[in-house]
Each structure stands twice: as C-alpha cells, then as structure tokens.
Phi, psi and omega in degrees: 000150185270100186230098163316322166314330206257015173267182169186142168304146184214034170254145185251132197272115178323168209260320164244132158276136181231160208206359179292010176258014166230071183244334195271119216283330197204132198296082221256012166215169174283142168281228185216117174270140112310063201295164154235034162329287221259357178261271164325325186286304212289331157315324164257040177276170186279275183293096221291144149334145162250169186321299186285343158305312157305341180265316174303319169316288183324290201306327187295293189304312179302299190318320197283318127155049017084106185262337166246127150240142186268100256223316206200161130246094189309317177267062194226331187205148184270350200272319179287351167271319209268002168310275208330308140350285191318269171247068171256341175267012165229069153034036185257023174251112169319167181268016180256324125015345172359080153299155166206149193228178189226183170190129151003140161274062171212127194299306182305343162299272205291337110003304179295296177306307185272338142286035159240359177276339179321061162174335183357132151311318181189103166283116127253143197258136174247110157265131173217169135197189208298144178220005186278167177319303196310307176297312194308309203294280192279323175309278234274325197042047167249139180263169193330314171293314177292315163313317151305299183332308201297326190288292181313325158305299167326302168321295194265356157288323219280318209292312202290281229266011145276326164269003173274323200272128164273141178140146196278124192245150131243124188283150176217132188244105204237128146296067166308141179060052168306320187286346186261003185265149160312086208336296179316317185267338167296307180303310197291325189313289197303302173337294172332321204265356178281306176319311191296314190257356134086077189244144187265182180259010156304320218213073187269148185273139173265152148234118175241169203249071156321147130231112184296309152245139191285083191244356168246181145254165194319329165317313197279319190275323181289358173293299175316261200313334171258037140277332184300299154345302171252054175219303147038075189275159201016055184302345169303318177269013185239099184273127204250114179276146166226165163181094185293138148270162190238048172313336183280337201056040179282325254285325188272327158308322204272341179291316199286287183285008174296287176333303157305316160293024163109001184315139169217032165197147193230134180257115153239190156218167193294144189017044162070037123348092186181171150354148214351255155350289204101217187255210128317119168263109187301349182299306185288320162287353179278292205274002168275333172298278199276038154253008152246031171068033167251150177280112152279350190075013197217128169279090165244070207245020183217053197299328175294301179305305191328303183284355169260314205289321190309271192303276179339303187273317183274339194072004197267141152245164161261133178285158184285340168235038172279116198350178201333004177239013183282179162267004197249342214286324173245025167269146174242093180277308182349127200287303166328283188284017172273288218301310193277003168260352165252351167273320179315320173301319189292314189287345169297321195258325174282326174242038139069026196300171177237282182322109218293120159190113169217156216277132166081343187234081182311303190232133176302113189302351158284327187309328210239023176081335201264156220254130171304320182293335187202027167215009194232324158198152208230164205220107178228203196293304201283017172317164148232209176301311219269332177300310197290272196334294176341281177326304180286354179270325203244357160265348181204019172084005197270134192212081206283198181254168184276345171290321182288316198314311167305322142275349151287004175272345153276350194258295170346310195265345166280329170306271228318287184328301205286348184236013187005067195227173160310146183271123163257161175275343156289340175292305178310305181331307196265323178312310174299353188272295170339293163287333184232340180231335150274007194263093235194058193276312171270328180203128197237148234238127174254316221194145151214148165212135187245136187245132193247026191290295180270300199232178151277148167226109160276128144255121202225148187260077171249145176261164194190113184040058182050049113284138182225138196217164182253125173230123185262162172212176205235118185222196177279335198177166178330297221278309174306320175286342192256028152270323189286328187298315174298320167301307186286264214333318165276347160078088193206131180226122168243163145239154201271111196287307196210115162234169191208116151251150155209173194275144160242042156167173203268327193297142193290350166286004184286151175275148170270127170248144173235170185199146198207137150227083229268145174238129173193139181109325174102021163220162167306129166236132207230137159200154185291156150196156213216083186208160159277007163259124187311345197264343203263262165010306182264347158281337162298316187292322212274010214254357185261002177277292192290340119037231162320314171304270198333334170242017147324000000 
C-alpha cells in the first residue's frame, strides 16, 4: 500500500539557524575536486575494475585534470591494496597529486590502511565512521559518548602510525550519515578529532560533511554546514569538505550551496556514480561553474572519449539526458527550438559575438568536443524548416530562400513520418537533391551556351524522352533568355518570382548555388542548381522549376 503516514521528516536542525549563504548571488572560484571514481564509483558497480581497469580510469582522471583522487580502500580488497601498491612502487602519482583512501574508525583497518601507504609522496588518509541517532539506536547500540570515542580513538591511531609510516599524510575525518545526526553533536565529534590532530595552515586537516543520504531539502543541509563553518575549532587551519549523495536527486544543489555555506572542497564522481542514487555528478557542477563563466580547473572539452571510456570500464551507461554529457542534452528536434537555435547561430556569426548566447544552448557544444551537425539538431516528424536549413547551410553550403526552406520541411518530415525514423543529414541531403536537383521528369538541360553580340540568345541542349535537340530563346539578359526558350518549347507561361545565388565558398574555385522560384497556378515551383558557372547553376534550377509546373 502507498501510505505517506508511516514517513516523518528526520532531520536535524543547527542549534542557530543562519542563511548568510543565501545572501551570495554566485560560486565565484573552483574548489578543490575530489574524484572517488575508483574508491567509491567502483564499490558500487555489480562488477568491480580490475587492476588494469583502474589505472586506465586513474590516467582519465589526471587527463581531466583532478588533484585528489580517492584511489582505494585498501583494506577492503586485495585488488584495492596492490592498485594502491602499484602506484605507489611505480611512481605513477604526479608531483602535483594528492591520493587519498579511506578507512573504518576500527584499528586493525587502519593499521592495514597505513601499511599499504608506505612510501606514498603525499596522502590523504580519510577516517570516518557512522554518528547517526539511527546507527547508534538500531547497529551500533552505542551512546553518544562511545561514538565519539570510536572517532578520538581513530584520530590518535592516525597521528601514532603516520610517523612511523613514509610518506607525507593529511588527515580528512566525516561524521557518516551526518543528515541523520544532531548538528551540535556532529560539530564535537569534529571538534574531538581537531584537537587531537592539531592541524596548521601549513599542514591542514580536512572535515569533511556527507550527506549520506539525502532526507532534507538543500536548504537544511547548507544551514546545518555553515553553522558548522563557523563553529568550527581552528578554522583557518581546516578545509571544510562536502561530498553530497542524491537520494533526493538534490545531489548537484546541495553541492552548489554547500559551496555557498563555506565548503571549499567537493568529493564525486564522474556522472554521479555510487551507492543507490549515487553521488554528485561532479561533470556538472564543474560546467554549471563554467557556463557562468568561473575556470572549474577541470577539462571536459573531449566529452565523447570521457563518456565511452567511462561506460567501457565501469559497465555503467550515460543516461541521454544527462546534464551537459548525455548524447541528447544539446539536441533539438522541436521545429521551435531548431528556428530559434539557427537563427541564434546566424546571428552570432553575423555581429561577430565573443560571448556565448544562443537560444536553448546554455554553453557552446564544441567547448565539450561535440558537432553542430549532428549533435545540436537533429531531424524527425517534429522537425521544422529552420533545423533542415540550419544542417544544409553548415554540412553543405546550402543556403535556400525561406519559402523553398519551408517546403522542403514537408517533404522531410513526411520521410521521417512515413519511416518513422531519425533523419541523418545525408538523408536530408539526398531528399533535397531529389527534389530540387535531379528532378527532371520531363526535360532535362545537357549544354548551354549563351550568345551576347547583339542580344542575349540563349541555346540551349536539353534531352527528352530519350533525345536530344536544341532550343533557343531570345531575352533581357542570360536568364530570360533561356526562360523564353523554355517557356515557347514548352508552351508554359510563368513568372519568375524569386531568385537567390550565392558562393558555396570563399576560394575563386568554389560552385555556385542558385535557387529560382516560379509562379503559375496560383503557386510557387521551386528549384535548385549547383555548377561553377552562376549562369549554368540558374539554368538548372529554373529548368527543375518548371519541372516540376509541368508535372503538376
């Protein structure tokens, strides 16, 4: 049965409420990122990395450019200690670098944990262990005091088996199931393990603040972190961690404003990987930074590979509409949103903008590796005009009139409909060829030649019914005339409504496109042409216009 009565709100409220982090219009620097990809991501796959799987993920995350990676729980796995092994007797942590592993407030964990750190360059070791009413009451059936205790134990374990150990440590210490604790008490836990680890602003201690499961809205947890913020013992000397989960789906809010209460480092993973929900997906709050234009300090301008390597090694998919790394997140079929993202492209390219603002498209899709053509719109039944033009203007130099555009958006969208598929831009491609450039049921122009001594005289070469003969007209000019030739052969009276040409490139070797639109009938007939002489180029479209009257 669906019964809403057996919840109850289960959070706990700072001892002072304070709001001064939503006095801050905006996150105005990048934190200190924390992937937990290969510690955290990889616990929860059905199929854990293998060794050599984990060093390709490590090699990803340094490419991303990622300065902490939480690498292991060594003492969890023989696969995760002899990683950790790995690199540490094959030198594979940049000097730039910080790993970090975690471990249990339980000594034989950590005993373990620091023998598998042994030579390390530079480490953080994460201690934690569980503090809520709930673990305490049904797990552990421990009180406040034994629960501090396990942590103050933990602490002064850390201190004695770092100097005995080579290798340079920072200690980082979490209140697990923190949203499920008493704020106040959650502060003294920490408060407990600062005293204990004494840390300066040479040589600083992380606290870091889960929200292990997510049980509030976001508001509640950044209240709760920033009384924690200013509470705090030796704060100058501490960097205050968050490493949001999304049960809630919060997980990327709760990050932003964690950030806004004083956070000034975030623990994720790439496209929210963990435990039920998962974690933060750090892709996103890094590109929600930069499309308001803060350096996340983090590269994803090669987005494809990331997300194949990602999906290869984990057995993980990207959902298609996952913030800025689905495959779908900057497509558009909607006929609406094609017009206003292709008018927007033109306009950008016409007053020479530096600044990204185009309609529907928060950040510019090359930034993120990915092709206008075929990732930003795409083409089905709901397509409109302004999408198809968009494709054939920037895959193929096509530049129709806006009345032709408009009817080639039916014959598109009647394929899509009638095969009820996706569009590729070569199908749009060959539909327009079709229609505008091969279509030559009755008579098709083999040679021209125009003579200018006295008048214009067009002569013109056209086949027919598997023949070929010469017909002349007489004009104003090129075009007229081999409209009059075509008008007295054919005995067809029209007018020449709308022409349009342009270069379909800048180099003097570039083809020529022409585009003609005839009126009879009380309608339009529209056709193309494509040659390097402009004059040739418009005698094919108008001769695929009339075409077209003639097989009205």
């Amino acid at each position: 049965m669906f019964n809403h009565q057996k919840y109850e709100k289960s959070f706990f409220l700072p001892p002072v409420m304070s709001y001064d982090w939503v006095k801050k219009q905006s996150i105005e620097q990048a934190p200190i990122w924390c992937s937990v990809d290969l510690r955290d991501g990889n616990q929860s796959l059905p199929t854990p990395m293998t060794l050599q799987e984990k060093l390709e993920m490590y090699q990803m995350l340094l490419d991303i450019g990622f300065k902490e990676i939480e690498v292991a729980f060594p003492a969890a796995s023989d696969t995760d200690f002899h990683f950790l092994r790995t690199l540490i007797e094959n030198k594979m942590i940049p000097e730039d670098v910080t790993i970090q592993v975690i471990t249990q407030a339980r000594e034989h964990i950590i005993r373990k944990t620091f023998e598998a750190l042994d030579g390390v360059p530079k480490a953080v070791v994460h201690l934690y262990n569980s503090t809520s009413e709930a673990q305490r009451r049904q797990v552990f059936h421990k009180s406040k005091e034994e629960i501090k205790q396990l942590a103050v134990d933990g602490a002064i374990l850390f201190k004695q088996l770092a100097e005995k150990t080579r290798g340079d440590f920072y200690f980082q210490y979490s209140p697990e199931s923190f949203p499920g604790t008493e704020v106040d008490f959650a502060l003294d836990i920490c408060n407990s393990v600062i005293e204990i680890w004494k840390p300066t602003r040479n040589h600083k201690a992380n606290i870091n603040i889960p929200t292990t499961v997510e049980n509030a809205m976001p508001h509640i947890y950044a209240s709760q972190l920033e009384y924690l913020n200013k509470n705090l013992l030796d704060r100058d000397s501490i960097i205050l961690s968050i490493h949001p989960h999304n049960d809630r789906g919060c997980g990327v809010c709760d990050a932003e404003y964690g950030l806004l209460a004083g956070a000034q480092r975030i623990e994720g993973t790439l496209f929210g990987n963990g435990e039920r929900t998962g974690n933060v997906d750090l892709i996103t709050v890094a590109m929600n930074m930069y499309s308001q234009g803060v350096d996340p300090k983090l590269n994803f301008s090669n987005m494809n590979h990331i997300c194949d390597t990602y999906q290869r090694l984990t057995k993980m998919s990207v959902p298609e509409r996952q913030p800025y790394s689905g495959s779908l997140v900057f497509t558009a079929f909607s006929g609406s949103h094609q017009d206003a993202i292709s008018k927007g492209m033109n306009y950008r390219e016409q007053e020479k903008m530096e600044k990204w603002e185009v309609p529907y498209i928060p950040v510019d899709p090359a930034d993120l590796g990915r092709n206008y053509e075929t990732d930003v719109i795409r083409i089905n039944s709901q397509s409109g005009k302004g999408g198809i033009g968009y494709i054939l203007q920037n895959a193929y130099g096509i530049k129709m009139p806006y009345k032709m555009n408009e009817e080639l958006g039916y014959f598109v969208k009647k394929v899509s409909d009638r095969e009820n598929k996706e569009l590729c831009t070569e199908e749009i491609y060959q539909i327009f060829k079709q229609q505008y450039i091969e279509f030559f049921p009755k008579f098709k122009i083999e040679n021209i030649k125009i003579n200018i001594e006295e008048s214009h005289e067009a002569i013109l070469t056209i086949s027919q019914n598997d023949k070929q003969m010469l017909i002349k007209g007489n004009g104003n000019g090129s075009l007229d005339a081999i409209s009059n030739a075509i008008k007295e052969h054919c005995s067809v009276e029209f007018d020449l409504e709308i022409y349009e040409e342009h270069s379909m490139g800048k180099s003097s070797l570039a083809m020529a496109s022409a585009y003609i639109g005839i009126f009879a009938n009380e309608k339009l007939y529209w056709g193309a042409g494509i040659d390097k002489d402009i004059i040739k180029a418009s005698a094919f479209a108008l001769s695929i216009a009339v075409n077209k009257l003639l097989g009205d």
